[in-house]
N, CA and C of each residue as an Amber inpcrd file, in Angstrom:
protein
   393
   0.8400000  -1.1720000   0.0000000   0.0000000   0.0000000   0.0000000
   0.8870000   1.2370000   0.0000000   0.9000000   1.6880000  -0.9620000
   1.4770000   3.0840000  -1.2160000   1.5190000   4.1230000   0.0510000
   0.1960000   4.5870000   0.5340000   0.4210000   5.2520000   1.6270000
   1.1390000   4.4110000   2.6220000   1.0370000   3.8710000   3.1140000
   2.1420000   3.2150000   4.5840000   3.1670000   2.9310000   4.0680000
   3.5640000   2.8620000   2.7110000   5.1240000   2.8340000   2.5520000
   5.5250000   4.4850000   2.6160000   5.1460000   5.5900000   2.2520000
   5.0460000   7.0150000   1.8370000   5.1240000   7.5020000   3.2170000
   4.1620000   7.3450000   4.0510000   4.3260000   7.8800000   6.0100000
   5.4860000   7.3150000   6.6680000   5.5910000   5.9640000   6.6820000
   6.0670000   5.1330000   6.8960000   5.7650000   4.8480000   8.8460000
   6.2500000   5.0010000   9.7750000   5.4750000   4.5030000  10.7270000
   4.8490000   6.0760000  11.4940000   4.4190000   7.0140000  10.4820000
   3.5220000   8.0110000  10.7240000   2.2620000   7.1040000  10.5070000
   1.9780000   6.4280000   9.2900000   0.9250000   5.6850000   9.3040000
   0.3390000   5.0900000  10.0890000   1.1570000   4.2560000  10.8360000
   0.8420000   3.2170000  12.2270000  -0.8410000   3.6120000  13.2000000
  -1.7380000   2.9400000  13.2840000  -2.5320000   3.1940000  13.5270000
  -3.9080000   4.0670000  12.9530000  -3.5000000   4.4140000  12.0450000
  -4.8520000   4.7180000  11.1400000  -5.5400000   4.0840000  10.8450000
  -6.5900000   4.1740000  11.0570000  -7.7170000   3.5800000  10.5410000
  -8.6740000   3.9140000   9.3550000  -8.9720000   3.0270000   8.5440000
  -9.7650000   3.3700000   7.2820000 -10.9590000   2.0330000   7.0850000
 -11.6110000   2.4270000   5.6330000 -12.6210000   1.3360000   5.1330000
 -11.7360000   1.2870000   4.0140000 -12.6190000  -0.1010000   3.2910000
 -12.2210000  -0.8610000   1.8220000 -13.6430000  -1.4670000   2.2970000
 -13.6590000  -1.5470000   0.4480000 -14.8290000  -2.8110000  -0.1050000
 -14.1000000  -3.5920000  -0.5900000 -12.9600000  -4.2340000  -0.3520000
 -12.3360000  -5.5110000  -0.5790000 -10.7420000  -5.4610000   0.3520000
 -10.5690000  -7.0580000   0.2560000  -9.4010000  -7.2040000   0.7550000
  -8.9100000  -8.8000000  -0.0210000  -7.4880000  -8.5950000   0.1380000
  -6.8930000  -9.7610000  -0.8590000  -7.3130000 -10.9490000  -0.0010000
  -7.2670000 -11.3760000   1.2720000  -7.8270000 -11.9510000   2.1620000
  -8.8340000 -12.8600000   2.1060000 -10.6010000 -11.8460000   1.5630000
 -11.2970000 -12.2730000   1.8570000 -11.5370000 -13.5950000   1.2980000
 -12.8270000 -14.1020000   1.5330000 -13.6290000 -15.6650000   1.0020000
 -14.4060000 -15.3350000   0.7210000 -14.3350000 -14.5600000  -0.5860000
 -15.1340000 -14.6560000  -1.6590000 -14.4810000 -15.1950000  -2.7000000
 -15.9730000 -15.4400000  -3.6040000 -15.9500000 -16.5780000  -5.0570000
 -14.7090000 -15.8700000  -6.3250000 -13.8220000 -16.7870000  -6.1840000
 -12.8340000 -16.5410000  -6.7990000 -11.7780000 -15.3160000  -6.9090000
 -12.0460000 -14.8840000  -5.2550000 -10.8090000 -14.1330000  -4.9140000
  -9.4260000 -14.3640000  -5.1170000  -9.2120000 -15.7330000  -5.0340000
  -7.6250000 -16.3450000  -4.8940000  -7.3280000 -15.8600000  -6.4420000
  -8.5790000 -16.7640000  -7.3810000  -8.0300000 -16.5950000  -8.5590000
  -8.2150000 -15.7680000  -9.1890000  -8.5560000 -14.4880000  -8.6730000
  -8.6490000 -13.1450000  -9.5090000  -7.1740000 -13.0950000  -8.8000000
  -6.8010000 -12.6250000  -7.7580000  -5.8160000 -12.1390000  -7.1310000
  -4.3620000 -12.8060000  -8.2470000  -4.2720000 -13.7710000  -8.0420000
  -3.2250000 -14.1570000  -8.9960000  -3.2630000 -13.7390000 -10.0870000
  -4.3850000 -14.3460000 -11.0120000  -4.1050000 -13.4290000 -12.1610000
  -3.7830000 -11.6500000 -12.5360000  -4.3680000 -11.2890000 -11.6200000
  -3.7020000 -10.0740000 -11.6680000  -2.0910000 -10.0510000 -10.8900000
  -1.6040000 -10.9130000  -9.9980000  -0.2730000 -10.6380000 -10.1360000
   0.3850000 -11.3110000 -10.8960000  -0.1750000 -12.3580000 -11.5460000
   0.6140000 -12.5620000 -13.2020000   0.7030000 -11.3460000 -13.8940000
  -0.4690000 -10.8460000 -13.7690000  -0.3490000  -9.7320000 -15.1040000
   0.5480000  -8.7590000 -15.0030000   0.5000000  -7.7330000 -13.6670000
   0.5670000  -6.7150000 -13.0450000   1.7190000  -6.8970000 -12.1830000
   2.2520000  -7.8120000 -11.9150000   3.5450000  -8.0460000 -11.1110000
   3.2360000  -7.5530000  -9.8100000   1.8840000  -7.2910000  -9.1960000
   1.7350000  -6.9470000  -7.9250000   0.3300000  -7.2140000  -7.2200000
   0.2670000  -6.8100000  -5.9330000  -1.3670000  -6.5660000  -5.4960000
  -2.3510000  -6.1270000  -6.6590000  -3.6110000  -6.3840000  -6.3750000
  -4.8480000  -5.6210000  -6.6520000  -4.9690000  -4.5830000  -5.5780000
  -5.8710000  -3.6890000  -5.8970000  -6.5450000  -3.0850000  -4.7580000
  -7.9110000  -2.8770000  -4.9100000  -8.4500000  -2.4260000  -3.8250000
  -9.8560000  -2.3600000  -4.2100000 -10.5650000  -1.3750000  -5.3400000
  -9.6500000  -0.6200000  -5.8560000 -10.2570000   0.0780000  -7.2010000
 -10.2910000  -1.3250000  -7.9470000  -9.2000000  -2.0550000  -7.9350000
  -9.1350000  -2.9410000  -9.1610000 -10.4690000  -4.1350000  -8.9730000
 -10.4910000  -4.5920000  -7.8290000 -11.5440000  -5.7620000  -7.2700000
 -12.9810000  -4.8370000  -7.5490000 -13.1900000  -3.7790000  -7.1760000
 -14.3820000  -3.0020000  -7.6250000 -14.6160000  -3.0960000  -9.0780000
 -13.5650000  -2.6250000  -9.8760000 -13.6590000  -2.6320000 -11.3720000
 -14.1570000  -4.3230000 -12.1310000 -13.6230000  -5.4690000 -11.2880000
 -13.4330000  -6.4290000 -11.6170000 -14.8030000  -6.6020000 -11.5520000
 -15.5450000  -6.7050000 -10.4850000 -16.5480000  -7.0340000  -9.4640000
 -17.7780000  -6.3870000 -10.4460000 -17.8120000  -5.4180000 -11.0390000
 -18.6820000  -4.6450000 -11.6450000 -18.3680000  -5.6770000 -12.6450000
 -17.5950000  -5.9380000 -14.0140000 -18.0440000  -6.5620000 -15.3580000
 -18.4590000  -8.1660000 -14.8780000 -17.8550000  -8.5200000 -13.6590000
 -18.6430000  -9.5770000 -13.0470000 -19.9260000  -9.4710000 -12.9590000
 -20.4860000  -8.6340000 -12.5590000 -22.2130000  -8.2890000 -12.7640000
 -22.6500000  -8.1140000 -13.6590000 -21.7950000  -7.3630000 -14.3270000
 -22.5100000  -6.9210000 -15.8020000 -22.6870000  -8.1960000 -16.7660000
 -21.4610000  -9.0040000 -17.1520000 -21.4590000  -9.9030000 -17.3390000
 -22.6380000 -11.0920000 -17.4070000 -22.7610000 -11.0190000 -15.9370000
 -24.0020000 -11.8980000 -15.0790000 -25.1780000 -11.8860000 -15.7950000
 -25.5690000 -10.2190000 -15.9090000 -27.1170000 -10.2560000 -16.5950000
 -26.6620000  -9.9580000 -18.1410000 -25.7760000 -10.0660000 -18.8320000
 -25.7720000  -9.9900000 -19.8440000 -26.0830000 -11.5200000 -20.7200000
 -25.2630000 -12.1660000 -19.6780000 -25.3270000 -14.0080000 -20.0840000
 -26.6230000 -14.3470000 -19.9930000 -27.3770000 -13.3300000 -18.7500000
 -28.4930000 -14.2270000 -18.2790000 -30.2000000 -13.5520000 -18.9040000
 -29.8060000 -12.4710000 -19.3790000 -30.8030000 -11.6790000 -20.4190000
 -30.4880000 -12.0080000 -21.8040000 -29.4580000 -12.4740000 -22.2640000
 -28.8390000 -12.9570000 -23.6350000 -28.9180000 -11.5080000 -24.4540000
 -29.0050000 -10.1610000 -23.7050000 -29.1060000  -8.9120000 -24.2780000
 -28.2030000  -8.0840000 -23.7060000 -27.7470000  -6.6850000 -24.5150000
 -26.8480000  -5.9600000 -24.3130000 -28.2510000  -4.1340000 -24.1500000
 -29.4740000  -4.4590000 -24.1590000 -30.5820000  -3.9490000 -23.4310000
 -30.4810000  -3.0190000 -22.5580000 -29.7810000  -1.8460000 -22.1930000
 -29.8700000  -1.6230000 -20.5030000 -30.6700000  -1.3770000 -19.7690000
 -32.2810000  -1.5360000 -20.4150000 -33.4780000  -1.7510000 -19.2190000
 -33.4180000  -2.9760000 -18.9390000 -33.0640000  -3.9400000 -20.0250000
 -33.0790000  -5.7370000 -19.8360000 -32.2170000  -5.9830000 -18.3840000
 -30.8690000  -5.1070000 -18.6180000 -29.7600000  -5.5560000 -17.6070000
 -30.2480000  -4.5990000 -16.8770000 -30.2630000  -3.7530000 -16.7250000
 -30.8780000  -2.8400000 -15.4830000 -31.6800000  -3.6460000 -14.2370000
 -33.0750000  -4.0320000 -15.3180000 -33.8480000  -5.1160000 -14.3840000
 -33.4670000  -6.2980000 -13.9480000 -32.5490000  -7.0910000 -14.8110000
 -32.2070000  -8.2690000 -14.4470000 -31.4130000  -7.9210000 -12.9550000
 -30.2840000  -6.4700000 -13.1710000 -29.5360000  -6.5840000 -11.9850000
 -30.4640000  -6.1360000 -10.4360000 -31.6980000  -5.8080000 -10.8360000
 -32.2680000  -5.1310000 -10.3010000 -32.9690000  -6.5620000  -9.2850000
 -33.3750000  -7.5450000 -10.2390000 -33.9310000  -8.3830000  -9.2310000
 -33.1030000  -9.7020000  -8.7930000 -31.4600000  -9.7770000  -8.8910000
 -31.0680000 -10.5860000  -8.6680000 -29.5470000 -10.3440000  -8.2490000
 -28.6830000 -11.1290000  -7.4040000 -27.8400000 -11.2700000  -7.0590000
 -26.8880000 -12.2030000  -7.3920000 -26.0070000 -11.6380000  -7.6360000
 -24.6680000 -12.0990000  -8.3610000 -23.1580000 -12.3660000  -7.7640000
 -22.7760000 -13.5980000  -6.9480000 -21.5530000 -13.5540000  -6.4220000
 -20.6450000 -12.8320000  -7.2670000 -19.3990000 -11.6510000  -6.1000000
 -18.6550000 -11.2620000  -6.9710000 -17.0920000 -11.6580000  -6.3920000
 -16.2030000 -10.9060000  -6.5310000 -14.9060000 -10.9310000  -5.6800000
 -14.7510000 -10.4930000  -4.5620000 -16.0530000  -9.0100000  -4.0130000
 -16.0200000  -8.4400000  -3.3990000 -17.3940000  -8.5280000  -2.5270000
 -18.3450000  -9.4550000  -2.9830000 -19.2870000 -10.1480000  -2.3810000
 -20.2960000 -10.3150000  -3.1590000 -21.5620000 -10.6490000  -2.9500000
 -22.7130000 -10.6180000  -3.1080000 -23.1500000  -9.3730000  -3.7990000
 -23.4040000  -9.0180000  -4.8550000 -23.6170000  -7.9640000  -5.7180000
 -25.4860000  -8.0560000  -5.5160000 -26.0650000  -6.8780000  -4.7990000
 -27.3090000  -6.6660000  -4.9220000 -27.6870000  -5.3620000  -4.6040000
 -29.0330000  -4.7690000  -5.4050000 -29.4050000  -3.7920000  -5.1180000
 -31.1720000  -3.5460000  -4.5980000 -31.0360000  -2.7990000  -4.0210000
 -33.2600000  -2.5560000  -3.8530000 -33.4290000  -2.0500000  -5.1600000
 -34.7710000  -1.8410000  -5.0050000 -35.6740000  -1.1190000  -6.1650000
 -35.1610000  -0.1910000  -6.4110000 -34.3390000   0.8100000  -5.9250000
 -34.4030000   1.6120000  -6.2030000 -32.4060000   1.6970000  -6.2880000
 -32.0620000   0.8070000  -6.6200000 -30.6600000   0.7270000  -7.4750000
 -29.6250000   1.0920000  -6.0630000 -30.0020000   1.3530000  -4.2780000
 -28.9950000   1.2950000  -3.7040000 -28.7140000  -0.3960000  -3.0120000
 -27.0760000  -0.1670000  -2.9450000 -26.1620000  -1.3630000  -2.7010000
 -26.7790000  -1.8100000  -1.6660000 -27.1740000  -3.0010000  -1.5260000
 -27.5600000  -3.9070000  -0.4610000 -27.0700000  -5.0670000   0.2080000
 -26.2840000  -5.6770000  -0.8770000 -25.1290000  -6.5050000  -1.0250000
 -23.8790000  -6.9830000  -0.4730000 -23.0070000  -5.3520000  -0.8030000
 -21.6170000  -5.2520000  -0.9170000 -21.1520000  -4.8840000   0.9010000
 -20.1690000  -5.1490000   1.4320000 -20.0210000  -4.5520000   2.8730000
 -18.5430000  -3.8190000   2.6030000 -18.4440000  -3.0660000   3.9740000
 -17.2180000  -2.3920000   3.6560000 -16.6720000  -3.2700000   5.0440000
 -15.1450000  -2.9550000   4.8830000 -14.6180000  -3.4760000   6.0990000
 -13.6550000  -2.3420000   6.4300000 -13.3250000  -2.6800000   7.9290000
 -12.4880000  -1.6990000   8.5040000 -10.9520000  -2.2150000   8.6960000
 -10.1360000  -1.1410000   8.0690000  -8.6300000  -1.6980000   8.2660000
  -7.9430000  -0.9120000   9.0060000  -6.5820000  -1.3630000   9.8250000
  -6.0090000  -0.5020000  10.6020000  -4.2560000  -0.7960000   9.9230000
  -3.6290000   0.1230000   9.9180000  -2.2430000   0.3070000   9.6390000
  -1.6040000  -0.3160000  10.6790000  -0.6910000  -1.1540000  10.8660000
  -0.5180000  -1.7130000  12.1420000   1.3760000  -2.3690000  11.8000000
   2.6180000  -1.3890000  12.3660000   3.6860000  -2.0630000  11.8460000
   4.1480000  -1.6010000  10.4730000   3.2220000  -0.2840000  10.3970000
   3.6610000  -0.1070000   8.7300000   2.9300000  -1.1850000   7.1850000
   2.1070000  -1.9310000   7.6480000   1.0200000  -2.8800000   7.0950000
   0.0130000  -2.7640000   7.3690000  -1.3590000  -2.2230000   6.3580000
  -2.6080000  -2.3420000   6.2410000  -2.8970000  -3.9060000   6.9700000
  -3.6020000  -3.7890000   8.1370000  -4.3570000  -5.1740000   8.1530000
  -5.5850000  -5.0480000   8.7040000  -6.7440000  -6.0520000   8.3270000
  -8.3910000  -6.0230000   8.4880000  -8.3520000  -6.0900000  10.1060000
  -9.3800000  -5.4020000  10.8220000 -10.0380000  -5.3480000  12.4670000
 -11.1760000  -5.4320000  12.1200000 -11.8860000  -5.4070000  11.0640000
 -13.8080000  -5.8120000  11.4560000 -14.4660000  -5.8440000   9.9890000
 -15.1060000  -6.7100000  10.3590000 -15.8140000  -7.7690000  11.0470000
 -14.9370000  -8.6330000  11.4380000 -15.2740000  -9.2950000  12.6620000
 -14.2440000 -10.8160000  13.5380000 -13.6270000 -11.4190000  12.1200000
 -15.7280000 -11.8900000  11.4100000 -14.8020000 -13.0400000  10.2910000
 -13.9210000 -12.6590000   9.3880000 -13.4400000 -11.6290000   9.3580000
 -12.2340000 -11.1330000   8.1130000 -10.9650000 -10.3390000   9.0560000
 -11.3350000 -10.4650000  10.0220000 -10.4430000  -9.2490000  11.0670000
  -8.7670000 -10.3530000  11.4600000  -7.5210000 -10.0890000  10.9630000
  -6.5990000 -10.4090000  11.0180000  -5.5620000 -10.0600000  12.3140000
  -6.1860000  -8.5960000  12.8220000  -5.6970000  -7.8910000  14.1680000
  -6.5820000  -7.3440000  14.5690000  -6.3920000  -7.0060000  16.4560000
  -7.4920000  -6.4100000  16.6660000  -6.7280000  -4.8580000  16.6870000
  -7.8260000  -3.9140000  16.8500000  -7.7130000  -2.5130000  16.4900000
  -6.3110000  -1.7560000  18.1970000  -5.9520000  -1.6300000  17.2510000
  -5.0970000  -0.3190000  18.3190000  -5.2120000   0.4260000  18.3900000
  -5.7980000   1.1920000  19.7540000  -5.9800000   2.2600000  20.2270000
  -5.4870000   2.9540000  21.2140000  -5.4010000   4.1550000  21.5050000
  -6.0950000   5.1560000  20.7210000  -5.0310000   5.6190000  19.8130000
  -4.9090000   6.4870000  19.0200000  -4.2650000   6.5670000  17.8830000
  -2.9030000   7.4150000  18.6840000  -1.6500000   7.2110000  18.5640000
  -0.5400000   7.5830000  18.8190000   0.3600000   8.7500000  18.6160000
   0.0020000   9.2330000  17.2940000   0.9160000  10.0150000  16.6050000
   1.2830000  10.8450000  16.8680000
């Protein structure tokens, strides 16, 4: 992560969100993750798992409407859910995320690592902030 190499142990203890982590157990995290460090010679990040995660959906109702439509896919995404990299892709009626979760990370050692939720949490949170 660019920033905690850039602060360097100014970082230590910050806390932030992500809608993904290389970590999680979701459907074909491992093997997105690799292929992008085949490609890319490095991490993803969550711009990239977001970007991914989206033609994963799109994808979804495109296969599953057999149309390129965007009321077809609109509605299709509208009434159905689609495992992604970054979870469960769903929306209400009215097109907000219902789906997707964010998680909380803490800088810890000069390394981004997950504190919440338990099931993804790698450390617990250090407090109060130091700097």
């Amino acid at each position: 992560m660019e920033f905690s190499k850039t602060l360097g142990p100014l970082a230590n203890r910050i806390i932030s969100n992500t809608s993904w982590w290389l970590t999680l157990s979701t459907p074909d995290n491992a093997g997105f993750i690799a292929r992008y460090r085949a490609k890319f010679h490095q991490d993803p990040d969550y711009h990239s798992a977001a970007g991914y995660s989206a033609v994963e959906a799109l994808g979804a109702a495109v296969m599953a409407t057999k149309s390129l439509d965007q009321g077809k896919v609109r509605d299709w995404l509208g009434h159905n859910e689609v495992p992604t990299v970054q979870g469960n892709f769903k929306v209400d009626p009215n097109g907000l995320n219902i789906g997707l979760h964010q998680y909380m990370i803490q800088i810890q050692n000069e390394t981004p690592k997950p504190i919440w939720p338990d099931n993804v949490a790698h450390a617990h949170p250090l407090i109060p902030y130091a700097g």
